[in-house]
C-alpha positions in Angstrom: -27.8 -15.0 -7.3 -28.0 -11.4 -7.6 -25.4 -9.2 -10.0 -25.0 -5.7 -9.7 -23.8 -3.4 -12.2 -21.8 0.0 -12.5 -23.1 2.2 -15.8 -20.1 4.7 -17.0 -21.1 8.0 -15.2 -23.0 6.7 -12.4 -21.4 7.0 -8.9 -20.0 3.9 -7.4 -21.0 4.4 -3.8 -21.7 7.2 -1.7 -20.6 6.0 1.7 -17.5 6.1 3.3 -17.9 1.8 3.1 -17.2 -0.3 0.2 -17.6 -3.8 0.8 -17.7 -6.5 -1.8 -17.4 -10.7 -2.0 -14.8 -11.9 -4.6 -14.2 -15.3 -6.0 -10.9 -16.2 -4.1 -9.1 -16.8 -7.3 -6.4 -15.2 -9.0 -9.2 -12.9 -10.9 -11.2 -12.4 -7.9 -7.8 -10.4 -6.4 -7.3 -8.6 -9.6 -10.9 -7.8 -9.8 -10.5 -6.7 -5.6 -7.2 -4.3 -6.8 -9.1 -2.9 -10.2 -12.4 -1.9 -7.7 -10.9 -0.3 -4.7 -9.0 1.9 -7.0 -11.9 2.8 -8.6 -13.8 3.6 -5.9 -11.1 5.6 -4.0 -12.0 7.7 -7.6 -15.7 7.9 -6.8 -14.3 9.2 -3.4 -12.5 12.2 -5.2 -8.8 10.5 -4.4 -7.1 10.3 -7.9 -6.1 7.4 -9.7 -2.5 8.7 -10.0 -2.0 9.7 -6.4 0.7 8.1 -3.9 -2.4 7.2 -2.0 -4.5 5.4 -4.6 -1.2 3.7 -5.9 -0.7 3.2 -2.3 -4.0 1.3 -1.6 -3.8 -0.9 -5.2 -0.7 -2.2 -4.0 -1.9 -3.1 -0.6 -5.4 -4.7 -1.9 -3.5 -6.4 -4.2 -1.2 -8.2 -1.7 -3.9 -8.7 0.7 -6.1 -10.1 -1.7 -3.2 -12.6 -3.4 -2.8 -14.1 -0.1 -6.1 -14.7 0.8 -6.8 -16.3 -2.2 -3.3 -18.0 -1.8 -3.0 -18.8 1.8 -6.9 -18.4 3.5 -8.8 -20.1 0.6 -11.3 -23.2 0.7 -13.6 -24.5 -1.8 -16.0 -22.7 -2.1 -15.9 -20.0 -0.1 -15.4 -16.3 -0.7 -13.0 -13.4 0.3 -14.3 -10.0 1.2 -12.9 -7.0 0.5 -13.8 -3.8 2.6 -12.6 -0.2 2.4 -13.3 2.6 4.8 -12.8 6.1 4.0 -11.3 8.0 7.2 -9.9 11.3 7.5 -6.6 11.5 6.0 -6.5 7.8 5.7 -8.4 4.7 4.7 -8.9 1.2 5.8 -8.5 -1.9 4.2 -9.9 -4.8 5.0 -9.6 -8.5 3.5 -11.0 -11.4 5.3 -10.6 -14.8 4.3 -12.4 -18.1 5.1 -8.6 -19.9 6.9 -8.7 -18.2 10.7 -6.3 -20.8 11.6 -3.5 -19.6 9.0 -2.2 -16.1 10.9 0.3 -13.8 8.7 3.4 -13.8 10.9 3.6 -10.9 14.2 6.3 -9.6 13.0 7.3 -9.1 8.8 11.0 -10.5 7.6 13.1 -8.3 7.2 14.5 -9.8 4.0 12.7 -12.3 2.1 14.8 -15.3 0.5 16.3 -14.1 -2.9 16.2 -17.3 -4.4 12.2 -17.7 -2.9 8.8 -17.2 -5.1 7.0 -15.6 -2.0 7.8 -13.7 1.0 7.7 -10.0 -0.4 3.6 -9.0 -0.1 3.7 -8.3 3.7 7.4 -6.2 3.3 5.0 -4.2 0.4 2.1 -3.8 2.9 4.3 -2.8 5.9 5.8 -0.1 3.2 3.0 1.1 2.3 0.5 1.0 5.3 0.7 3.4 8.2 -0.3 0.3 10.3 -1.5 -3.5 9.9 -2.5 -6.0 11.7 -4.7 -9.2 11.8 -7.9 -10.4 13.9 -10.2 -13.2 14.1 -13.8 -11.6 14.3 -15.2 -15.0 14.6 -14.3 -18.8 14.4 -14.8 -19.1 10.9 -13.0 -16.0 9.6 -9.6 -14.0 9.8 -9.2 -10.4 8.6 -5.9 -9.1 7.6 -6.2 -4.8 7.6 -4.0 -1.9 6.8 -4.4 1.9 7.1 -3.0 3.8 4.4 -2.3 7.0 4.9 -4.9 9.4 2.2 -3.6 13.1 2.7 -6.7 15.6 2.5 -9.2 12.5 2.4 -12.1 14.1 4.8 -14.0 11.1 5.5 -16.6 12.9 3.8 -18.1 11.4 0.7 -19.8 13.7 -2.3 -23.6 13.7 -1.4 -22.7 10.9 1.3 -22.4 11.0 5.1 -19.5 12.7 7.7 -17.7 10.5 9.8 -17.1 12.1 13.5 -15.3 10.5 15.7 -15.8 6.8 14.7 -19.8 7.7 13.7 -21.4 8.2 10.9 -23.6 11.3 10.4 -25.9 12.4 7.4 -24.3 15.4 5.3 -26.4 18.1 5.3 -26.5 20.8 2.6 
């Protein structure tokens, strides 16, 4: 198994993609949540923006129900990010294709229930959302959050145009 490692100073990634494998344990969704924030930073949106707090709260939720709801032994959950202009994408995808978040979010969760409130946060938070199975073995559950003045350019990484990727050059 290969690790990889982040030194203090050196940037996180330079593409407008983060993707990463996590543990689908409680840790392995904290971890998810602790990451993306930390590279939204490498991607010059601040930690204490509406948008990074914005994004922390959706990984977060996405990530505690796939660990809760799409987990088998064994087997990962990813986490992806795409930068976009003025927004980015979140991606989590779990290894239960079979278990669907509901089409349409409560609009009150049981008071006296332990669960029910993550999509409501997601739905608050996200521009948009939605769920698709890419292939038989996998579901991904996404969100757009919007990221006012986010360019879809990365420092000393590529331009996205319309849905491409380009090299930046200086």
């Amino acid at each position: 198994m290969r690790s990889h490692s982040v030194t203090a100073g050196q940037p996180f990634i330079r593409s407008p993609r983060f993707t990463l494998r996590l543990s689908a344990t409680r840790r392995g969704a904290r971890v998810a949540r602790h990451l993306a924030v930390h590279q939204l930073a490498e991607w010059r949106i601040p930690y204490d923006s509406d948008a990074s707090r914005a994004v922390a709260a959706v990984v977060g939720e996405l990530a505690a129900n796939a660990v809760t709801h799409g987990r088998l032994p064994g087997r990962d959950f990813r986490l992806t990010l795409l930068l976009r202009p003025g927004a980015v994408r979140v991606e989590v995808t779990d290894a239960r294709p079979e278990r669907v978040p509901p089409a349409a979010v409560p609009d009150a969760p049981d008071p006296e229930g332990d669960s029910g409130r993550g999509l409501l946060l997601v739905a608050a938070h996200a521009e948009r959302w939605g769920c698709e199975a890419r292939d038989p073995y996998t579901k991904t559950v996404w969100a757009e959050v919007a990221a006012p003045g986010a360019s879809g350019r990365v420092p000393g990484g590529p331009v996205i145009e319309g849905g491409g990727v380009r090299p930046v050059v200086t």
